[in-house]
Steps between C-alpha positions, in 0.01 A plus 500: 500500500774737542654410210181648293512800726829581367413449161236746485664731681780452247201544213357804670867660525530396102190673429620803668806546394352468054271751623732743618710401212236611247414811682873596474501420133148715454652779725804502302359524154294765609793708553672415192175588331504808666867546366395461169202737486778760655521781215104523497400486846460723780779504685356546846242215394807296434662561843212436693418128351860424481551591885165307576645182273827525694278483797334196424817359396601581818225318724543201233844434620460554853212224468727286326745578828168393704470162317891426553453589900168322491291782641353538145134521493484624928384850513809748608290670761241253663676141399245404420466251146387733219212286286588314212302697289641814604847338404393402191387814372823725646767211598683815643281579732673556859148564706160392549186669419423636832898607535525658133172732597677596786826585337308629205 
């Protein structure tokens, strides 16, 4: 029994760790799209989604530091486990609903 306790943990950290993967890869295409569209775009627009990408980017590999650690998928605040759901939809997520309303 213990045995197929590890194994889906082992899944679950799998899972994780593609989705964080793709996000990266989405995250950084979006900035070399925005790289590209450079001589015809606003250049305040510009810095504003590039410093929000490089945010994400950010939060992406400090989950990724939470799934080496194994704290992935624990809110930061409460420690409390952050739904699967939740994680499926933002695998970078570092609180819980009830935490992120609180830190806005």
């Amino acid at each position: 029994m213990t045995t197929n306790a590890s194994h889906a943990t082992r899944l679950t950290k799998h899972e994780a760790r593609r989705r964080l993967q793709h996000e990266r890869g989405s995250r950084l295409s979006q900035l070399r799209a925005i790289d590209e569209s450079a001589p015809h775009a606003d250049k305040d627009l510009q810095d504003a989604q590039t410093a929000a990408i490089k945010r994400v980017l950010g939060e992406i590999e400090a989950a990724e530091e939470r799934l080496d650690s194994g704290s992935y998928g624990m809110c930061v605040s409460c420690r409390t486990a952050i739904p699967g759901e939740r994680l499926e939809i933002l695998p970078y997520v570092r609180f819980c609903v009830a935490c992120q309303q609180r830190v806005g």
